[in-house]
N, C-alpha and C positions, 0 to 999 in steps of 0.2 A: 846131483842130478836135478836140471831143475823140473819142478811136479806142475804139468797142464793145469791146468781149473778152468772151467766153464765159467764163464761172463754173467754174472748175475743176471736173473729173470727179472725183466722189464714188463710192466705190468703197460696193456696197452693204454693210450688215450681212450678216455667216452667218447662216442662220437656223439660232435657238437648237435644241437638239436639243429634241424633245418629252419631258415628263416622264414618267416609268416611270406605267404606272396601277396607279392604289392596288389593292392586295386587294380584290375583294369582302366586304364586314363582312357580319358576320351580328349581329344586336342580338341580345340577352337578358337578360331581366329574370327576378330572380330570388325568391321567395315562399319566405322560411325565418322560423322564431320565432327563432333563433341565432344574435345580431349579430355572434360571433365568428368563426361559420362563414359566414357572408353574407360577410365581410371576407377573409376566406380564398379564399372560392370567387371573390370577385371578383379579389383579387389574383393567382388560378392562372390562371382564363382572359386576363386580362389579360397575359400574358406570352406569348399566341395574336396576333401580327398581322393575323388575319380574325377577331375575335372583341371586341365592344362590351357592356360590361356596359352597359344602359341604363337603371336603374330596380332597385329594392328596396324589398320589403315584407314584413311580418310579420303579416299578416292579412289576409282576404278580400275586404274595402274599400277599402283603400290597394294593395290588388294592382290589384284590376278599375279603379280610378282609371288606375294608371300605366298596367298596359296598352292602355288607351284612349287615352292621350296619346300614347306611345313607339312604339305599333306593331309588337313586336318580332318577331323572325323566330321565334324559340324561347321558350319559358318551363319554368325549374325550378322546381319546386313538391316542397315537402317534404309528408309528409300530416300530421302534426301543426304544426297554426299557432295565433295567438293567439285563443281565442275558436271558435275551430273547425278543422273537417277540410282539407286538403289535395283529398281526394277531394267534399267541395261544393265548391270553387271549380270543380273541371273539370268538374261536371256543372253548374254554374252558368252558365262560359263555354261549353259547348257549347248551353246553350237559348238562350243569346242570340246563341245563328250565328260566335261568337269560334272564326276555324278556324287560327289560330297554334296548332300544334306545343306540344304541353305534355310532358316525361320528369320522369318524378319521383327523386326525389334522396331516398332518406328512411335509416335504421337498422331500420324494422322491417321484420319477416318477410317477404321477398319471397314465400314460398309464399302467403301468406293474404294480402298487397294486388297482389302481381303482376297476377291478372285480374281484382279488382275496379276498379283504375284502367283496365286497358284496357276494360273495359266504360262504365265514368265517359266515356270520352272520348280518354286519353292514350295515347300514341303509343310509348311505352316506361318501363322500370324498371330503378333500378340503386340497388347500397346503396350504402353512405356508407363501408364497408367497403372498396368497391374502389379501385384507383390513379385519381391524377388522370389518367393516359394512357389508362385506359379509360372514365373520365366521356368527355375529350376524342372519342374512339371513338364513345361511345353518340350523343355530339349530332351528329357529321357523319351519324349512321346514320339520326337523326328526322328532320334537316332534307335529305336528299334522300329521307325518302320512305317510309321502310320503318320496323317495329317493332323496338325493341331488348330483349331481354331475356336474361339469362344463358344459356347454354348449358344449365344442370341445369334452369331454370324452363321452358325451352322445350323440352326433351324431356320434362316432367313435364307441361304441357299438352296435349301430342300422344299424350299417354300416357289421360288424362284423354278426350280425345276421342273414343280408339280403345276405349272403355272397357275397358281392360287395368289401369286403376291402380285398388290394390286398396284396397277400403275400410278395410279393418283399420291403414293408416298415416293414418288421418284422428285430426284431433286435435279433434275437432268446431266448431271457432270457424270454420270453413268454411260452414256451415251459418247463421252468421248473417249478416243482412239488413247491410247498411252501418250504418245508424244502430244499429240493435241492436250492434255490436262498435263502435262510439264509447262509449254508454251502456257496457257491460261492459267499456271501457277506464279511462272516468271514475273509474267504482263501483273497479277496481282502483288508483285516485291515491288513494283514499279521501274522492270527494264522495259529500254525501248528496243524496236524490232532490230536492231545493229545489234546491241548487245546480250540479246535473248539467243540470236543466232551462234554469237563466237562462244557463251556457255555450253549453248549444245553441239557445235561446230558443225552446222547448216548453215547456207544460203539466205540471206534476207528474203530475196524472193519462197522460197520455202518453209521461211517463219508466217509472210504474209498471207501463203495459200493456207496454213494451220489457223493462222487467224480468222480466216474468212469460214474455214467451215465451223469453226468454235461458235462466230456467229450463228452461223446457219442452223446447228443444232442444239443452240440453246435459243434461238430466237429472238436476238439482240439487234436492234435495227441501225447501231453504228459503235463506232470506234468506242466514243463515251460511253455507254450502255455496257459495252466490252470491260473497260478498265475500271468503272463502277461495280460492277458485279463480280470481277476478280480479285480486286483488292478488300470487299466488305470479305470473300468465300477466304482471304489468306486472313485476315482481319479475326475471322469469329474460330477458324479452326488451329493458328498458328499454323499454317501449313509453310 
């Protein structure tokens, strides 16, 4: 008669410890004409374990594409890109309701783009000049929420406000309109009004009406005058 037996007791598995949880990532996609520095800037943050380069581009199209794909939490945007401004893409993504966080990342003058991009749209500014420790700075400051700008640029807007900042340190390129100090950046690479126009894709006629008031409110009493003082203004700032 064969004798039943119980199946040997099986002692259970441990259960395995649960795995550590990842960092919160933060994506960001970055918008530079300067493949070397796109490459740079990816490989700095990348060396950030909360921080996902997702995406790169070199112009206005190929930005607004990825952005749309990727999602990201942030976006760098330098103001000079291929074909155009820095400053249209952000006022480009804010008509179309794009509420991703945009700090611009650029070499020119923080006084004279500092509040034109926070009026575009963007959430902060910093040069190219500064450490990568305070890039890393300025992006934890956009993405919980708050503007970042230098210390000197944001006692000179408060200054500006209270109207205590005196006219006499203006250099007058404050005075122009956005497109108007694109055109008068152009005109100082040394294009001519045809091909100032197909970069920005206006009208000759509509390059020349920007010309004429660039004049008028810088005080320039002809063309020479114009493309002397634009080309010394790209000259001494690398703009």
């Amino acid at each position: 008669m064969a004798i039943l037996t119980s199946p040997p007791s099986r002692s259970l598995p441990s259960r395995a410890a649960a795995p550590e949880a990842a960092p919160n990532l933060f994506k960001v996609v970055i918008v530079e004409d300067h493949r070397m520095f796109r490459e740079w800037l990816t490989q700095m943050l990348g060396r950030n374990s909360d921080c996902e380069v997702c995406g790169e581009a070199d112009n206005i199209q190929e930005a607004q594409r990825i952005i749309q794909i990727t999602k990201p939490d942030i976006i760098i945007v330098d103001i000079t890109l291929k074909g155009s401004s820095g400053l249209e893409l952000i006022k480009d993504l804010k008509a179309q309701g794009v509420n991703t966080p945009v700090l611009v990342l650029s070499m020119h003058e923080e006084a004279l783009y500092a509040e034109r991009v926070l009026r575009a749209g963007a959430r902060g500014y910093i040069s190219k000049h500064e450490a990568s420790s305070t890039l890393i700075k300025a992006i934890r400051h956009v993405l919980s929420g708050q503007v970042y700008l230098s210390e000197g640029m944001t006692a000179s807007l408060l200054e500006k406000v209270s109207g205590r900042k005196s006219a006499s340190n203006s250099s007058g390129l404050e005075l122009l309109a956005d497109r108007e100090l694109e055109v008068f950046q152009l005109i100082g690479k040394g294009h001519n009004g045809r091909e100032i126009a197909q970069i920005l894709h206006l009208g000759e006629t509509t390059v020349d009406t920007y010309r004429a008031r660039i004049k008028e409110k810088l005080r320039l009493r002809n063309a020479a005058e114009l493309y002397s003082r634009a080309a010394q203004w790209v000259h001494e700032t690398g703009a």
